[in-house]
KEBATOR-616050 format. One record per residue: residue number from 1; residue in three letters; x, y, z of N, C-alpha, C in turn. Coordinates in steps of 0.2 Angstrom, whole numbers, plus 5000, padded with zeros to 4 digits. Example, Ala and Ser with C-alpha at 12.3 -4.5 7.8 and 13.67 -1.06 7.14 Angstrom:
! KEBATOR-616050
- gukol; tike; nxx; nyy; nzz; caxx; cayy; cazz; cxx; cyy; czz
- 1; ALA; 5066; 4972; 5039; 5062; 4978; 5039; 5066; 4984; 5039
- 2; SER; 5064; 4989; 5035; 5068; 4995; 5036; 5064; 5000; 5039
END
This chain:
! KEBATOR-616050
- gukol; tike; nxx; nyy; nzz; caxx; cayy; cazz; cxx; cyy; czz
- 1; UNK; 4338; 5872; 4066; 4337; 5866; 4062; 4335; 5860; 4066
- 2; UNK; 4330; 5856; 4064; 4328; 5851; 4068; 4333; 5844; 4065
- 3; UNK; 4339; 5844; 4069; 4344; 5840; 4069; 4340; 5833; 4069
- 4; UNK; 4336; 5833; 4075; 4333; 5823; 4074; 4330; 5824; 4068
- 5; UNK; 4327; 5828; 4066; 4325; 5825; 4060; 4327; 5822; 4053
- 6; UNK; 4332; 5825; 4052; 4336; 5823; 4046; 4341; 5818; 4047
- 7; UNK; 4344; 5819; 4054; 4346; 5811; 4058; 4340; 5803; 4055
- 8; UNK; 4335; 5805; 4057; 4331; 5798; 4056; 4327; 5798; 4049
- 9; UNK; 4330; 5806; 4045; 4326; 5804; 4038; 4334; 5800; 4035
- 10; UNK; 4341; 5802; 4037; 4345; 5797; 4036; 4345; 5790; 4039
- 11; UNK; 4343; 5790; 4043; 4341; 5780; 4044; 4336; 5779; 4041
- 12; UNK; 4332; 5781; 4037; 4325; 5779; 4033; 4331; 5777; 4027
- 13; UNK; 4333; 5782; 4026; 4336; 5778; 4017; 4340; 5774; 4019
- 14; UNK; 4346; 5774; 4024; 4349; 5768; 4024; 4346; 5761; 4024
- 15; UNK; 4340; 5760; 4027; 4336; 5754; 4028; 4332; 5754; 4020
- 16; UNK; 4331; 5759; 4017; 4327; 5757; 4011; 4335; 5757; 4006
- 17; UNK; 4339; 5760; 4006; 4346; 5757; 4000; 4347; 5750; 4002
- 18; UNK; 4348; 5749; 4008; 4350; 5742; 4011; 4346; 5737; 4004
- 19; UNK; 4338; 5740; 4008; 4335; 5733; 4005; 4334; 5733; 3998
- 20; UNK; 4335; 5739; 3996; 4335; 5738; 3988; 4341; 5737; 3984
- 21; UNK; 4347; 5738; 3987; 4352; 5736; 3983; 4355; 5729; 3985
- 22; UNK; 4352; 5727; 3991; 4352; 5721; 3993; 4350; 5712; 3989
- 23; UNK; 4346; 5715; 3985; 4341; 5712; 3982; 4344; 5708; 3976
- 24; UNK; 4347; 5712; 3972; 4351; 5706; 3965; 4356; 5702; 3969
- 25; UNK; 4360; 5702; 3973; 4364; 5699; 3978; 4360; 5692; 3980
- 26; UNK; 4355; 5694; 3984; 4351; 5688; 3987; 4349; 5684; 3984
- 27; UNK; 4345; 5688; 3976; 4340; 5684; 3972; 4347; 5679; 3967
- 28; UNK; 4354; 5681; 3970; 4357; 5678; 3963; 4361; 5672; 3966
- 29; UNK; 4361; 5674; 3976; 4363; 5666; 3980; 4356; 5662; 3980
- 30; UNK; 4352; 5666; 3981; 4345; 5660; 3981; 4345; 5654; 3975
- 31; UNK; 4343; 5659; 3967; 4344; 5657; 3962; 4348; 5649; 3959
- 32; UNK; 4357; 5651; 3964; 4363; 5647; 3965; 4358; 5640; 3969
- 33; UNK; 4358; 5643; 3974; 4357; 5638; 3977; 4349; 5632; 3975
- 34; UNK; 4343; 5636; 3974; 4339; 5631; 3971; 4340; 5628; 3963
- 35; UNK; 4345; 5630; 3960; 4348; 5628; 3953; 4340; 5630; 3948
- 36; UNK; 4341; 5638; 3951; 4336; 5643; 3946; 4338; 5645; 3939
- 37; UNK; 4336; 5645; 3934; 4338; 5649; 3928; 4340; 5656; 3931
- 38; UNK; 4348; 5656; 3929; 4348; 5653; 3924; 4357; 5652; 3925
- 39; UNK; 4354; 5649; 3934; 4360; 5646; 3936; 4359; 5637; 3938
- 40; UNK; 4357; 5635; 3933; 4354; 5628; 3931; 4363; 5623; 3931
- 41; UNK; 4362; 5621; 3933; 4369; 5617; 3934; 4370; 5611; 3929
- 42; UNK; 4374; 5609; 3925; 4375; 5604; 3920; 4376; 5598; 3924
- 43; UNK; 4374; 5592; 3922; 4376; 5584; 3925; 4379; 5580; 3920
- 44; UNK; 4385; 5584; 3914; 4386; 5580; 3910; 4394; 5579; 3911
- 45; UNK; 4396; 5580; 3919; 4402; 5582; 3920; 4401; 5584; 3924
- 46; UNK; 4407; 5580; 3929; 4407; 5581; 3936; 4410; 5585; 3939
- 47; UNK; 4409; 5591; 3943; 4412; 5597; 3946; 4418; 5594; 3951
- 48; UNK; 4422; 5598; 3951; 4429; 5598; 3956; 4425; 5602; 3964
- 49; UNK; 4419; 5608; 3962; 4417; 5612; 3967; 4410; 5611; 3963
- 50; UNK; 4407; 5615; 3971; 4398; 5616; 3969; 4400; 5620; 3962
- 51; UNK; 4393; 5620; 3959; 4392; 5622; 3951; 4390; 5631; 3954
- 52; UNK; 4393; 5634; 3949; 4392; 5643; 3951; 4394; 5646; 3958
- 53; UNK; 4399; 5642; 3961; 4403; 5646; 3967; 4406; 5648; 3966
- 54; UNK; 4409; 5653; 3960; 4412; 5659; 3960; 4407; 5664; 3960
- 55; UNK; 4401; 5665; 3956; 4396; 5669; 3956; 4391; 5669; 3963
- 56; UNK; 4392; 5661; 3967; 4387; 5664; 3975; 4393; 5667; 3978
- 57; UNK; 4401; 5665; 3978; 4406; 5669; 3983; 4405; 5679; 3979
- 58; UNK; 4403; 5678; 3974; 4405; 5686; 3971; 4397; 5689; 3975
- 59; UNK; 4391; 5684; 3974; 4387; 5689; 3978; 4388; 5688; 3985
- 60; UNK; 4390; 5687; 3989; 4390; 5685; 3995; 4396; 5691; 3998
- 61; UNK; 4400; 5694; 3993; 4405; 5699; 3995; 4403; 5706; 3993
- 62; UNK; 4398; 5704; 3988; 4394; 5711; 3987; 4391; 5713; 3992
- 63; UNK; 4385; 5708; 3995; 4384; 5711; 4001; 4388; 5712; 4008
- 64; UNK; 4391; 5711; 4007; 4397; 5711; 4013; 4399; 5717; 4013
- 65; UNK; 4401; 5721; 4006; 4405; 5727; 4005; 4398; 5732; 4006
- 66; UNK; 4391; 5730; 4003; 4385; 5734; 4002; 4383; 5736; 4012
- 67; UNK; 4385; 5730; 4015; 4384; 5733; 4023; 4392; 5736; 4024
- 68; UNK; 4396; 5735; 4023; 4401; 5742; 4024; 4398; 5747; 4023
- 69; UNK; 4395; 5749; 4017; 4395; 5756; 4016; 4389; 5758; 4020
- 70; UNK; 4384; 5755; 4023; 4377; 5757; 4026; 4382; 5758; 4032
- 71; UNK; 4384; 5753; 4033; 4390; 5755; 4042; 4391; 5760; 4042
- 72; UNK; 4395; 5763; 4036; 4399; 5771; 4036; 4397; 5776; 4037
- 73; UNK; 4389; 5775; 4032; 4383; 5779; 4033; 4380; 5783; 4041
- 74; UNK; 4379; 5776; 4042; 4376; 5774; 4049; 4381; 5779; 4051
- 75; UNK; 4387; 5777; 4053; 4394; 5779; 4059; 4394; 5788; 4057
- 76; UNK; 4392; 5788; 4051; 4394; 5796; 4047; 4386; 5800; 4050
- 77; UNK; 4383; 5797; 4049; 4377; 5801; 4051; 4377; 5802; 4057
- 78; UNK; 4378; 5798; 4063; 4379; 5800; 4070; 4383; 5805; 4072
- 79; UNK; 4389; 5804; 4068; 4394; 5810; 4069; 4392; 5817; 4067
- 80; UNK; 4387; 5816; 4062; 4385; 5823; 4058; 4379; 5826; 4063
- 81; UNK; 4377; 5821; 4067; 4369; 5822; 4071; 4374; 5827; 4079
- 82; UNK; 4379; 5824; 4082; 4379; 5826; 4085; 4386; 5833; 4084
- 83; UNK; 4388; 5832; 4078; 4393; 5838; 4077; 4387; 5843; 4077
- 84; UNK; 4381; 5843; 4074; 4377; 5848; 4074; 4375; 5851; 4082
- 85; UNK; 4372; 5847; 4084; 4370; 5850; 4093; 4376; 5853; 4095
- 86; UNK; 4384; 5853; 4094; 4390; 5854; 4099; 4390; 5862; 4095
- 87; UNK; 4388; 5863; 4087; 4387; 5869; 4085; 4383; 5874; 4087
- 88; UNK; 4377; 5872; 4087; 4371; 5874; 4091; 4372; 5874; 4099
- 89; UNK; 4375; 5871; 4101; 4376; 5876; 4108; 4379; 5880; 4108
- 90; UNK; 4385; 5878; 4107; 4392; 5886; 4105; 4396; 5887; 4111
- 91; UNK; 4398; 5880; 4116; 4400; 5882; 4120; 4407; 5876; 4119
- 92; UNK; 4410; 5878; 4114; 4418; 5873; 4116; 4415; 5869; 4109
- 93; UNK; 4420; 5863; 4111; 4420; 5857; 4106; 4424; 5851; 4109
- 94; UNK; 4421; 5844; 4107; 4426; 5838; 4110; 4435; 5840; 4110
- 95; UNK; 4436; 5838; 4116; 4444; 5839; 4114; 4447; 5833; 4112
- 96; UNK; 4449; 5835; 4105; 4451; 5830; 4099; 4458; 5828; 4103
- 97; UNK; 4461; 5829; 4106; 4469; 5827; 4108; 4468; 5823; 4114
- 98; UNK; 4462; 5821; 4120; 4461; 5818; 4125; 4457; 5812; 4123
- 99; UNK; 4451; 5814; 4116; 4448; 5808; 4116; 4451; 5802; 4113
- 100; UNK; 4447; 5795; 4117; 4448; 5789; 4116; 4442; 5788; 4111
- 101; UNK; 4441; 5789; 4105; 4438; 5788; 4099; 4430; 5792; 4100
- 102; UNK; 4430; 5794; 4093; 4426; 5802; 4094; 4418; 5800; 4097
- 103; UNK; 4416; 5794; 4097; 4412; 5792; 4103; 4412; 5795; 4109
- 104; UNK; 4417; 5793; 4109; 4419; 5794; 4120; 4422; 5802; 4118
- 105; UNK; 4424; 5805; 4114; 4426; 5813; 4114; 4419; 5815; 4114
- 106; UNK; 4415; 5815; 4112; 4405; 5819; 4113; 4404; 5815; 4119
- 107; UNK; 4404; 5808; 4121; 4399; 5809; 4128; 4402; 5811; 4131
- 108; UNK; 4410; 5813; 4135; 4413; 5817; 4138; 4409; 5822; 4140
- 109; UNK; 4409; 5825; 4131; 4408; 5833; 4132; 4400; 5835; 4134
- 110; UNK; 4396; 5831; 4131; 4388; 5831; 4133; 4390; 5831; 4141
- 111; UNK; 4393; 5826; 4142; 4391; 5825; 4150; 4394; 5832; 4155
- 112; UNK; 4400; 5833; 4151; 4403; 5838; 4156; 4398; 5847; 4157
- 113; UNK; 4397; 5847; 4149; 4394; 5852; 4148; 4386; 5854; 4149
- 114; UNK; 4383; 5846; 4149; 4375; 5848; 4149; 4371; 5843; 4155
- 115; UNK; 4379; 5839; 4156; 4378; 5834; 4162; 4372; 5828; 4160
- 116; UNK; 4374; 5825; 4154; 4369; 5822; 4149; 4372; 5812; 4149
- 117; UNK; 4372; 5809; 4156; 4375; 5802; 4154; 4373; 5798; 4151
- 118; UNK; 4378; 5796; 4146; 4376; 5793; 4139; 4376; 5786; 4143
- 119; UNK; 4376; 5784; 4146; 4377; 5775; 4150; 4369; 5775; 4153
- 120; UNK; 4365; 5779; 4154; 4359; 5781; 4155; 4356; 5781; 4150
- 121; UNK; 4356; 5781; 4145; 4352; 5779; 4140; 4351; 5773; 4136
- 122; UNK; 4344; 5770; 4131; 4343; 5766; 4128; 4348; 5760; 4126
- 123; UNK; 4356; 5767; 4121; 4361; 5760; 4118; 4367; 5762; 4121
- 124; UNK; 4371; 5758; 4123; 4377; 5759; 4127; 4380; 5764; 4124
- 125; UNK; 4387; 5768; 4126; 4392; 5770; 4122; 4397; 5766; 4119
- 126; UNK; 4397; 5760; 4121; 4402; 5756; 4120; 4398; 5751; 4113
- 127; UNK; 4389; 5752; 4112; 4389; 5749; 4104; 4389; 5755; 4102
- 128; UNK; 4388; 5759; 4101; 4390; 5766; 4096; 4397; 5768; 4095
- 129; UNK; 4402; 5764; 4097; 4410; 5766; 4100; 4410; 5759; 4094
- 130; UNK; 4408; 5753; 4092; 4409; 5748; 4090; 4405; 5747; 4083
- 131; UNK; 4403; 5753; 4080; 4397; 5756; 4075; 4406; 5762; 4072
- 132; UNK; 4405; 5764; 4076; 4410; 5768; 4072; 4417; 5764; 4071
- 133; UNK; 4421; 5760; 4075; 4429; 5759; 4075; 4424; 5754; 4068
- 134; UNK; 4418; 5749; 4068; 4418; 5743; 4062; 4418; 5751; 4056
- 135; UNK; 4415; 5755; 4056; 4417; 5760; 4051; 4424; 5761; 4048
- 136; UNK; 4429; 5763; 4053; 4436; 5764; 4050; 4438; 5759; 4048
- 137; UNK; 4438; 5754; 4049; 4439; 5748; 4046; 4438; 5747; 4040
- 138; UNK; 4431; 5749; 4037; 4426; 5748; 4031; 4432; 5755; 4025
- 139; UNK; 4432; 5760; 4033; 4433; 5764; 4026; 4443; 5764; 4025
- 140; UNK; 4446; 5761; 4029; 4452; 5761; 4030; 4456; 5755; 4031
- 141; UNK; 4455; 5750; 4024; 4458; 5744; 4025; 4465; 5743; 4023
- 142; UNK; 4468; 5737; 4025; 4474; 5736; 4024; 4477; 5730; 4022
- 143; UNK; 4472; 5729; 4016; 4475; 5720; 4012; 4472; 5722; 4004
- 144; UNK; 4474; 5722; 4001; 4470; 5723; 3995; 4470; 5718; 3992
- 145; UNK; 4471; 5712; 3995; 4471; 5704; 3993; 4462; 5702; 3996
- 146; UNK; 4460; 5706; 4001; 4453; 5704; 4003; 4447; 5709; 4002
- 147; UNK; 4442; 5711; 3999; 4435; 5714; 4004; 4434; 5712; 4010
- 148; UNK; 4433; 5709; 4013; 4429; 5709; 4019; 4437; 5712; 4025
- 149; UNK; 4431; 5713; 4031; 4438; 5718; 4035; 4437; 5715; 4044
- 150; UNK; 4441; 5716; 4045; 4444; 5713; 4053; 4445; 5717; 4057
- 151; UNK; 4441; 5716; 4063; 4447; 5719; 4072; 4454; 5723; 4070
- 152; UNK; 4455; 5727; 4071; 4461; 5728; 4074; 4464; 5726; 4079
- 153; UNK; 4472; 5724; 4081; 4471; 5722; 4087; 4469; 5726; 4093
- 154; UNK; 4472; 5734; 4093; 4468; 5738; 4095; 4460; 5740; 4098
- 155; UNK; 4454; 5738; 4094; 4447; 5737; 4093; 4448; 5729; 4098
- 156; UNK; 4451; 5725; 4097; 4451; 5718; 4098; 4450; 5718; 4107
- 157; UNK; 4456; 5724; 4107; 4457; 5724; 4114; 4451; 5729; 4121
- 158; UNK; 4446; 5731; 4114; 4442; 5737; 4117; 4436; 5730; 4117
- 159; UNK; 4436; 5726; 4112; 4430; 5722; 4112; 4430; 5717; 4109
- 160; UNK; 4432; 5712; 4113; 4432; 5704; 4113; 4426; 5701; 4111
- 161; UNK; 4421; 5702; 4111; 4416; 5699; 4107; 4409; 5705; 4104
- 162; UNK; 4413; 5706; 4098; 4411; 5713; 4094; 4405; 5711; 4091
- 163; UNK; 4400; 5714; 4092; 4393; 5713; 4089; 4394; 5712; 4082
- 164; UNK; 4397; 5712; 4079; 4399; 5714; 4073; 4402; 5707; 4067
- 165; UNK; 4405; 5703; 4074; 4408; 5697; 4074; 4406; 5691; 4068
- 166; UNK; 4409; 5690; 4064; 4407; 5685; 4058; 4403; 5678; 4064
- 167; UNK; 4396; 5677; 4063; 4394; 5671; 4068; 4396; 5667; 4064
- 168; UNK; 4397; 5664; 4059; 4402; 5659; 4056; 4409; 5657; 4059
- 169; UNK; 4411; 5660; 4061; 4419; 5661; 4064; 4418; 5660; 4069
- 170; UNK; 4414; 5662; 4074; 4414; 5663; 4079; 4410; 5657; 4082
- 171; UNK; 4406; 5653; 4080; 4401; 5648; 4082; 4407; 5641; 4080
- 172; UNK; 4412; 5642; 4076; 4418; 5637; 4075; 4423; 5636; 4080
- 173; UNK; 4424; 5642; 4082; 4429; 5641; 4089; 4424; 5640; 4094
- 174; UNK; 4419; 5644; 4095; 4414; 5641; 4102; 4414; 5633; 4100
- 175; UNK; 4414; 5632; 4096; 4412; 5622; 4095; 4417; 5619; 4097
- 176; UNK; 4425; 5623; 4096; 4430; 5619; 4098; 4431; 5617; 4104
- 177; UNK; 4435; 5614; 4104; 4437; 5610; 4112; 4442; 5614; 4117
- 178; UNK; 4444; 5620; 4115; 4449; 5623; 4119; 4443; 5628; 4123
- 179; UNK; 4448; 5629; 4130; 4443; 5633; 4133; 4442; 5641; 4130
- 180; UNK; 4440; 5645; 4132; 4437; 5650; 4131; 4442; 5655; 4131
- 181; UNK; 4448; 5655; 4135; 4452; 5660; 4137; 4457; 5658; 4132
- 182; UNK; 4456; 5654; 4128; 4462; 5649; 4123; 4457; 5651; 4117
- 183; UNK; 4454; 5649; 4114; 4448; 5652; 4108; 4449; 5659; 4107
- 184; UNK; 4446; 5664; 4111; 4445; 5670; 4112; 4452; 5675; 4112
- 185; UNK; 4457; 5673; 4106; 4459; 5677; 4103; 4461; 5681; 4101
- 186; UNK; 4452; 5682; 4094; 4454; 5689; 4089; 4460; 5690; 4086
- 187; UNK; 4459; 5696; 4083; 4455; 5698; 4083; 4449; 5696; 4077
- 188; UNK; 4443; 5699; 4077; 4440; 5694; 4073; 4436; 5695; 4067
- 189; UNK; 4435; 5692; 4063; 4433; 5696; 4055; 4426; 5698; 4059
- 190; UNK; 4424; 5704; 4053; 4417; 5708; 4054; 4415; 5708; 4049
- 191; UNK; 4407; 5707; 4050; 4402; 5706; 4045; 4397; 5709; 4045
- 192; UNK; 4394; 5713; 4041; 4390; 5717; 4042; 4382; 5715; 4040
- 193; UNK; 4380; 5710; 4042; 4372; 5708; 4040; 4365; 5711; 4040
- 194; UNK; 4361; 5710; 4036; 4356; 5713; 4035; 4354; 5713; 4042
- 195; UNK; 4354; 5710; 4048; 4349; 5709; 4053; 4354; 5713; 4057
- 196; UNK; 4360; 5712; 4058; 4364; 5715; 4062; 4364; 5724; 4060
- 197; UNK; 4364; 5724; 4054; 4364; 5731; 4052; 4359; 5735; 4055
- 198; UNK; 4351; 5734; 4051; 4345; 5736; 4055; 4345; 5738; 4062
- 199; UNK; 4347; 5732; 4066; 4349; 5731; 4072; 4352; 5738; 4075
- 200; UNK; 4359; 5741; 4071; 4362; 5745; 4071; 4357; 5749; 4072
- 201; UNK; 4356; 5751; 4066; 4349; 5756; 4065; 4345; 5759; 4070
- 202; UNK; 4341; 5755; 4071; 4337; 5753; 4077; 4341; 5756; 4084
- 203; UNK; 4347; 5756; 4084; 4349; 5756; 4091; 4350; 5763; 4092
- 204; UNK; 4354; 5767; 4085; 4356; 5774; 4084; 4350; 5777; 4085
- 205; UNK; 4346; 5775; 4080; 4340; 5778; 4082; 4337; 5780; 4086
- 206; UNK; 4336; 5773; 4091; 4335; 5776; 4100; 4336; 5780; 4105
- 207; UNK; 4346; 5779; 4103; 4350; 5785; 4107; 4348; 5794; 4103
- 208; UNK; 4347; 5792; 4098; 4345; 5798; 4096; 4339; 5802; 4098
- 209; UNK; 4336; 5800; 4099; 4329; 5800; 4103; 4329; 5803; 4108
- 210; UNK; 4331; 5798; 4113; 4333; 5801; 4119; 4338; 5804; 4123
- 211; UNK; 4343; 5804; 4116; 4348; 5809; 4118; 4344; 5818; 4116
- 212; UNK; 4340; 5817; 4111; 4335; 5824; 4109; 4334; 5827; 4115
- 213; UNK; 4329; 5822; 4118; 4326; 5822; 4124; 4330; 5827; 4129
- 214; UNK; 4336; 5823; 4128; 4338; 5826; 4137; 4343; 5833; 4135
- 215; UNK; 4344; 5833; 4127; 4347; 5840; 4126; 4343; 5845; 4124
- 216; UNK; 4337; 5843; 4125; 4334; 5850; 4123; 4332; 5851; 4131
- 217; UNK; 4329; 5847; 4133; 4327; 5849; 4140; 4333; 5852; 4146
- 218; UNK; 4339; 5851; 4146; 4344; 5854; 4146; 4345; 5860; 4145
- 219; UNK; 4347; 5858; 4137; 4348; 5867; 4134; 4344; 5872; 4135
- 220; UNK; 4337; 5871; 4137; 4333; 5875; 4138; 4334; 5879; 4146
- 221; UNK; 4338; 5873; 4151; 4341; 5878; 4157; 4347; 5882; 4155
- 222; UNK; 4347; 5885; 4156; 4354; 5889; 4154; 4358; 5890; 4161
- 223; UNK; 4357; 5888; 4167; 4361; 5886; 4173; 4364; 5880; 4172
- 224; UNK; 4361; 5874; 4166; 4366; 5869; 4169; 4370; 5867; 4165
- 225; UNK; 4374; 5873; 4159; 4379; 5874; 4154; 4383; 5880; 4159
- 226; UNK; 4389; 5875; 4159; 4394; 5879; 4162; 4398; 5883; 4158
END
């Protein structure tokens, strides 16, 4: 089965769901904000808050929850892209009781077994390692008083400054006056944006590519599968 291939026919749709369901969301804070019909604001009464900021905060959480689920997507299909090659060699499997998150359990095992350094490639394993723990999050919260999702402080401790990082939040303490080592906290809310998303995309995509590359040209030695 040609595994890259349905690997990157799965980031074609996430990037076309994204932008299609993204669209009533944006059209409906844009709308808010230049007072479009037929979110036209009254002037016969003076508002306590801007006019229709429960309807721009509900779009603004829709998309927020709409890039969780592409995140999960994204994180799920990586794992399903390289669950497939670890079957198709047939030589073992990650070992689930030694890995430090099932990132680092595959590049482990690539490298041990195909001698394949994932650090030598396109995207680190440390943003694919940061693709997945934002996943758990998405899919395993713990406040039901919010949508949006945060660091653990565990994550917090593996990455201090999470690609993933609300830049709102984080451009507020940078503006503050406390040093760096006094700000830099965590752990920190995570926000999944259109740009930052694609971005993901783009990056998965890459290592996938060239992870193809070095495991087929590998696989094809059969001296340097131990």
């Amino acid at each position: 089965m040609d595994t890259l291939y349905f690997l990157r026919q799965r980031l074609r749709f996430i990037r076309r769901f994204y932008g299609n369901a993204s669209f009533p969301f944006t059209e409906q804070k844009r709308k808010i904000e230049v007072g479009e019909d037929p979110f036209i604001p009254s002037y016969n009464y003076e508002y306590e808050e801007p006019p229709f900021l429960d309807e721009w905060i509900e779009a603004e959480e829709s998309l927020d929850v709409l890039g969780q689920a592409c995140i999960s997507m994204l994180a799920n299909s990586l794992h399903l892209y390289l669950e497939e090659c670890v079957k198709e060699l047939g030589v073992g499997c990650p070992d689930k009781a030694a890995k430090k998150g099932w990132i680092n359990g595959y590049r482990v095992f690539f490298e041990e077994k195909l001698r394949i350094c994932w650090k030598a490639g396109p995207t680190t394993p440390e943003f694919l390692d940061e693709i997945a723990l934002t996943r758990n999050r998405a899919q395993h919260p713990e406040h039901i008083d919010m949508l949006g999702i945060a660091q653990s402080k565990h994550d917090f401790a593996k990455h201090r400054r999470p690609f993933f990082a609300d830049e709102a939040e984080m451009q507020a303490m940078e503006n503050s006056e406390l040093p760096e080592e006094e700000w830099l906290f965590g752990p920190w809310c995570l926000k999944i944006t259109k740009d930052k998303l694609l971005a993901a995309i783009d990056q998965v995509e890459h290592f996938s590519i060239w992870f193809e590359d070095q495991y087929r040209s590998r696989q094809a030695d059969s001296t340097s599968i131990e």
